[in-house]
C-alpha positions as CSV (number, residue, x, y, z in Angstrom):
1,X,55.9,125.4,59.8
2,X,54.3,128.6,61.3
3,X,51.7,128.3,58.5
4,X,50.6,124.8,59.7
5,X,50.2,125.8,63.5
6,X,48.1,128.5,62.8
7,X,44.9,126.6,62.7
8,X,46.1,123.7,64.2
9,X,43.3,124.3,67.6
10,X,40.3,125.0,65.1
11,X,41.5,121.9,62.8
12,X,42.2,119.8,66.4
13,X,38.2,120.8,67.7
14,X,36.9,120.3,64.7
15,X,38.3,116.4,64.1
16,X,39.9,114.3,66.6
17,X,38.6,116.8,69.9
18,X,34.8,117.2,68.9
19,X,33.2,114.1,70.9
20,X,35.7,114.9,73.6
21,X,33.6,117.0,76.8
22,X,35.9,119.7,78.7
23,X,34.0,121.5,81.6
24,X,35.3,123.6,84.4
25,X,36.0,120.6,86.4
26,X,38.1,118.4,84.5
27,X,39.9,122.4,83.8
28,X,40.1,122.1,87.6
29,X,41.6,119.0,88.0
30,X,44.3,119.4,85.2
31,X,45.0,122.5,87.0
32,X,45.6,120.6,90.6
33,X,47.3,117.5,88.7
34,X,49.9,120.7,88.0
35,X,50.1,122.0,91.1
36,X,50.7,118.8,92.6
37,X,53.4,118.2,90.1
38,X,55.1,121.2,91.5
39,X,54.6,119.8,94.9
40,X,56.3,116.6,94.2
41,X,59.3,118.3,92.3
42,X,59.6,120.3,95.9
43,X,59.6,117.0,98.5
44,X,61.9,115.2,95.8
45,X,64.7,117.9,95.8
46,X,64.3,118.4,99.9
47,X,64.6,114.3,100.3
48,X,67.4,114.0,97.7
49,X,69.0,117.0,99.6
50,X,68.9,114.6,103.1
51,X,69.5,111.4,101.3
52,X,72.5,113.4,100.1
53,X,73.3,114.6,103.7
54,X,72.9,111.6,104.9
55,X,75.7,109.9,102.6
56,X,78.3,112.6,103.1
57,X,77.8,112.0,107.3
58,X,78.0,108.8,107.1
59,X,80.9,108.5,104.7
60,X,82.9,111.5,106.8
61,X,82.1,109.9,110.0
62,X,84.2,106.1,109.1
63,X,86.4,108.4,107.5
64,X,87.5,110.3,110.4
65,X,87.2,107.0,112.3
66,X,89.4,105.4,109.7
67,X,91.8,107.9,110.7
68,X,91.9,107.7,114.4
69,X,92.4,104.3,114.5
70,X,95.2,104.7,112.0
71,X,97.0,107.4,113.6
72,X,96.4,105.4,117.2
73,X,98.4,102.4,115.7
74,X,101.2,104.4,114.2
75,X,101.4,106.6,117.7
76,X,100.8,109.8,116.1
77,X,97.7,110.8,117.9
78,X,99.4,110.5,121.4
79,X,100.6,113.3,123.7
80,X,104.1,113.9,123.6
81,X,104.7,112.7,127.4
82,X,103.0,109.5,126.6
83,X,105.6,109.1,123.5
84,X,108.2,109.7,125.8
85,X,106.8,107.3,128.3
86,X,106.6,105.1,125.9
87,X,110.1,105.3,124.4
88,X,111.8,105.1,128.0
89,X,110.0,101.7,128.7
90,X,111.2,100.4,125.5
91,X,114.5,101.3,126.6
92,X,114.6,99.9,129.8
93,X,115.1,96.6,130.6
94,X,112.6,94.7,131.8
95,X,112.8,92.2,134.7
96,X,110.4,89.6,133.3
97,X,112.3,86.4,132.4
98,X,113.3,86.3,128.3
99,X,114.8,83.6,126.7
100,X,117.8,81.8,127.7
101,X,121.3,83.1,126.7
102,X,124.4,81.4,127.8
103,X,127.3,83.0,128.0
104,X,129.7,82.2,124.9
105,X,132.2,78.8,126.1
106,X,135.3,77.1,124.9
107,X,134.9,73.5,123.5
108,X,133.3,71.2,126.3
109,X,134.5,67.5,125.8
110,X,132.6,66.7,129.4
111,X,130.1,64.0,128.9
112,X,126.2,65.0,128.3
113,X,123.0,63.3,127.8
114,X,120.9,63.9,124.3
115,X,118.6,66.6,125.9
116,X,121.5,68.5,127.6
117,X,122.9,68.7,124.3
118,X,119.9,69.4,122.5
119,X,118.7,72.2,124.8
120,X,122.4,73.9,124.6
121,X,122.3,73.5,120.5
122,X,118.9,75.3,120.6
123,X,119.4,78.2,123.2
124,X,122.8,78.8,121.8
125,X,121.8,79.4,118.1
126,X,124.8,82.3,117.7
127,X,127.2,80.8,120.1
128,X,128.4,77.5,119.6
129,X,130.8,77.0,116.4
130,X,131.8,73.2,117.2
131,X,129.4,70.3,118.8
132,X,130.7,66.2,118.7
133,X,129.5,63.5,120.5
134,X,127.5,60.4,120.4
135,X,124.3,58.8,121.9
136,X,122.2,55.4,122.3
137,X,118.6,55.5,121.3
138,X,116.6,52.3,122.4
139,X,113.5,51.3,120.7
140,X,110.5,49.4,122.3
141,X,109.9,47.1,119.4
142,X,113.6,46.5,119.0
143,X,116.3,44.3,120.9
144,X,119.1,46.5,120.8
145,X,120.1,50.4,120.2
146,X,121.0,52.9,117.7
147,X,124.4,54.4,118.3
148,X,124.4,58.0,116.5
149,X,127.7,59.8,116.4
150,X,127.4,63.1,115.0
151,X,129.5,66.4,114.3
152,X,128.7,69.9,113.5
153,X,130.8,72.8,112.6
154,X,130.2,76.6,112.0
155,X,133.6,78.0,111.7
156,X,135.3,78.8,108.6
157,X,133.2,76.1,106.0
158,X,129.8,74.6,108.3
159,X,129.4,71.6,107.9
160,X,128.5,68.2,109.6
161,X,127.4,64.4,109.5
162,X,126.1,61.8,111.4
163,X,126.9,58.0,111.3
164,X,124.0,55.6,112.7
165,X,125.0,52.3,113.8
166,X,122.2,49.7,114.7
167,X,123.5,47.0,117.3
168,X,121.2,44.3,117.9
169,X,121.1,42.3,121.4
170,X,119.6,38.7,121.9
């Protein structure tokens, strides 16, 4: 191989290189084309440096903000007093008006309309075990009424029914 490059410039001006013209000025310009080159390679690494800035502060900056608003949710970026402020309102009880709880009854056999006994069924989910009674529904588009008799029971086995009778009136 070393044999072959030994006259390679002589062999290369003396074929493909003879009708080519070579001055001082084209010398000049391949000479700036490299220093320009080197230029380039200079503002390439100083913007990839700042595009790479640039990234990392933006990616540390929702990070961090990630993080505040995480530890603001779970409480753990609050001062200790306002912890403990915190924990004695939750203890207290607060005067604002909550849902209705009656206080737990015997059987009532007194008589009530449907929406008395509805409204007691649903505000008194854990402390009725027993309800029985019976009401009249009348239809517009009917002569008549629907008796309903009905019967829950949550003690030992719940259970319940209701029987529907249709009475017609002329």
């Amino acid at each position: 191989m070393v044999n072959k490059l030994e006259n390679l410039k002589d062999k290369m001006d003396s074929t493909i290189l003879k009708d080519v013209y070579f001055d001082a000025k084209q010398y000049q310009q391949v000479l700036s084309s490299i220093e320009n080159s080197k230029n380039d390679k200079n503002r390439s690494l100083l913007k990839n440096k700042f595009n790479y800035l640039l990234s990392f502060s933006v990616v540390s900056i929702m990070f961090l903000g990630i993080t505040y608003f995480v530890g603001t949710q779970l409480n753990l970026l609050n001062d200790p007093e306002t912890k403990q402020n915190t924990q004695d309102s939750l203890n207290k009880p607060s005067n604002e008006k909550s849902a209705y709880i009656p206080p737990k009854q015997e059987e009532n056999y007194d008589e009530m309309s449907k929406e008395e006994i509805l409204t007691k069924m649903i505000n008194s989910v854990d402390y009725f075990e027993t309800a029985r009674g019976e009401y009249k529904m009348h239809y517009s588009f009917s002569p008549g009424y629907e008796t309903v008799e009905y019967a829950i029971s949550l003690k030992q086995e719940p259970g319940g029914y209701a029987k529907e009778h249709l009475i017609q009136v002329k």
